[in-house]
C-alpha positions, 0 to 999 in steps of 0.5 A, a space after each residue: 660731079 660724077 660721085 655725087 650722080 652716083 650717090 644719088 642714083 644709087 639712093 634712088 636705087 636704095 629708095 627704089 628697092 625700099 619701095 618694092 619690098 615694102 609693096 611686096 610685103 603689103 601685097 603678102 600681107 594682103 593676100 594672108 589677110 584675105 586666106 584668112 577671112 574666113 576659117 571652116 571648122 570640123 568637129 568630130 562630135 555632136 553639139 554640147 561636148 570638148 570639141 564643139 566647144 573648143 571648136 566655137 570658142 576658138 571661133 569666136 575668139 578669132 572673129 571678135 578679135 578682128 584675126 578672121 572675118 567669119 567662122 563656120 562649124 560643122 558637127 561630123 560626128 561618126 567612128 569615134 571620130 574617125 568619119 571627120 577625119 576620113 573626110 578631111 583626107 578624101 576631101 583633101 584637095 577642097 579644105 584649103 580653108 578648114 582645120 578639125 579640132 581634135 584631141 587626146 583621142 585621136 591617139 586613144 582610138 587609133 591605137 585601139 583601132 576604132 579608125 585606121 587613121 592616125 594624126 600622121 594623116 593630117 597636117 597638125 597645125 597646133 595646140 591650144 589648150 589642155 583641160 582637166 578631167 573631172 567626175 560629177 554627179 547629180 545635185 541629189 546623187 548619195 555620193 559625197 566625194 569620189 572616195 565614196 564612188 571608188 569604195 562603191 566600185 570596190 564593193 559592188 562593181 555593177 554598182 555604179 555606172 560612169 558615162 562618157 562622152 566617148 567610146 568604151 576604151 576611149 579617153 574618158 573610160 581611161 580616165 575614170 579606170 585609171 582614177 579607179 585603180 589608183 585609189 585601190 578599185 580594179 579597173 577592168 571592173 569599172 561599169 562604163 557607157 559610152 554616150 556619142 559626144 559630152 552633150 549626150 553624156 551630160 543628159 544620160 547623167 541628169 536623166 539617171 542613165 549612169 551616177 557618174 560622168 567622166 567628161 572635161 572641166 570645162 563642160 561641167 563649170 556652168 551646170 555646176 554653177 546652176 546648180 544641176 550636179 556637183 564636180 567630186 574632182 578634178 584630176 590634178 594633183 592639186 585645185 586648179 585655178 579655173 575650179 578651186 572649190 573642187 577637190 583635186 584627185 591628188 589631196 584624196 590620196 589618189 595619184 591620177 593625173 591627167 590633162 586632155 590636150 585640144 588642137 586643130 589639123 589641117 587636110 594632108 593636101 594643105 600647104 606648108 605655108 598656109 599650115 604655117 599661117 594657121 599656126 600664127 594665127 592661133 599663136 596670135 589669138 592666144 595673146 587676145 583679151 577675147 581668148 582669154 575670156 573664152 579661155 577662163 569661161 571654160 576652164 582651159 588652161 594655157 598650152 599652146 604647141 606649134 607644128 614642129 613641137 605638136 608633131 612631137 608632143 604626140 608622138 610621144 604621148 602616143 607611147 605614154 598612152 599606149 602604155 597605159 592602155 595596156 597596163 589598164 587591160 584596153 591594149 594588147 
């Protein structure tokens, strides 16, 4: 008698404890879904460029998917991107529900000075995707293959102008330096102007302003197909799945790979467990037939990097660049 009352208050006890952590559970899942509801996106740049691209395709993905009720954008451009990131930190304390999109370089321009702050500023959350760079011309441009852009640069410098979406010394001027140089042109001759976002430096193209743009795949994909410019390259070793009809600098004889990284910070006064939450729900998107769509719309190829993994993926890279940088003439 006494040993089957005791069994059955200590399955009651069972059952009773299995109910508390299940409503338990449903009551953290509840409140996870509900800080989740909507997502406020900063994006350092104009419309048109990587990052508002990233920044809505990201987006979009998360709300047709059903992860998040609402997404908002909000274009901050200024300071090479240093003016979103200063609000990110002198806002702190309001952004609960904000993450920046951000890149390859926010390391670029804080080793060069153009903000004083670094990434160690924010709360990295995670990458996402990474993109090739490529160089394109108008439909109607002389040049041929970028072969014929570099013997350019090398016979006559003031030449050829490159355009970018970013600023003298900044991502896309390295690149197009770098793929100079090692097709046997001088990088420190390479003519480049600066345009405040890709969208601006796509119209300094097709208006005649610079002959070739240094800018991501992804931002070229749909004008190419229009047929408003041609891709001479892409910098990969070899053709890359997203644009197979594009020569890879590596089949030209020019060993000049390079792959931009995106990915999103939170404010520094942002809590580890909603950075935590943050970081599963772009870990979550990435497995999405909507983020695929959005993925191979753009070109992006897969990379996804959580907290721990993205912290040290840049500092590392930070040495990588910073030493590149500085064999190019940029750094000190």
């Amino acid at each position: 008698m006494n040993k089957l009352t005791m069994f059955s208050r200590r399955g009651f006890m069972v059952a009773a404890t299995a109910v508390a952590v299940s409503t338990a559970a449903f009551a953290i899942t509840t409140a996870k879904a509900a800080e989740m509801d909507e997502v406020h996106f900063i994006i350092p740049g104009g419309a048109g460029g990587g990052w508002d691209g990233t920044a809505r395709g990201t987006g979009e993905a998360l709300t047709k998917s059903g992860l998040v009720g609402t997404a908002s954008y909000e274009n901050m451009s200024g300071g090479g991107g240093g003016k979103a990131i200063a609000y990110m930190i002198e806002a702190a304390d309001r952004l609960d529900n904000t993450l920046m999109v951000n890149s390859t370089p926010i390391i670029v321009r804080s080793l060069t000075g153009v903000f004083p702050q670094s990434f160690r500023d924010l709360t990295p959350i995670a990458a996402v995707v990474a993109e090739y760079a490529a160089f394109a011309v108008p439909a109607d441009s002389k040049f041929e293959s970028f072969t014929d852009v570099v013997a350019s640069v090398k016979s006559d410098p003031s030449s050829v102008k490159f355009g970018g979406g970013s600023v003298r010394g900044g991502m896309d001027h390295i690149v197009a330096a770098y793929a100079v140089q090692q097709g046997g042109g001088d990088a420190k001759q390479v003519k480049y102007i600066p345009y405040d976002a890709g969208g601006k430096a796509i119209a300094g193209l097709l208006s005649g302003e610079t002959d070739v743009l240094s800018t991501g795949l992804g931002e070229l994909l749909e004008l190419a197909k229009a047929g408003q410019i041609r891709i001479l390259a892409v910098t990969s070793n070899e053709r890359i799945e997203a644009a197979p009809e594009v020569p890879a600098l590596g089949e030209l004889g020019i060993d000049a790979e390079f792959v931009n990284w995106r990915g999103y910070f939170g404010s520094p006064s942002l809590s580890a467990d909603k950075a935590d939450a943050y970081a599963a729900l772009l870990k979550d998107v990435q497995a999405t037939p909507e983020w695929d769509t959005v993925r191979k719309r753009n070109g992006w190829e897969k990379i996804y990097k959580g907290r721990a993994e993205f912290s040290t993926f840049m500092e590392n890279q930070e040495k990588v660049v910073g030493d590149l940088m500085r064999d190019l003439g940029f750094l000190k």
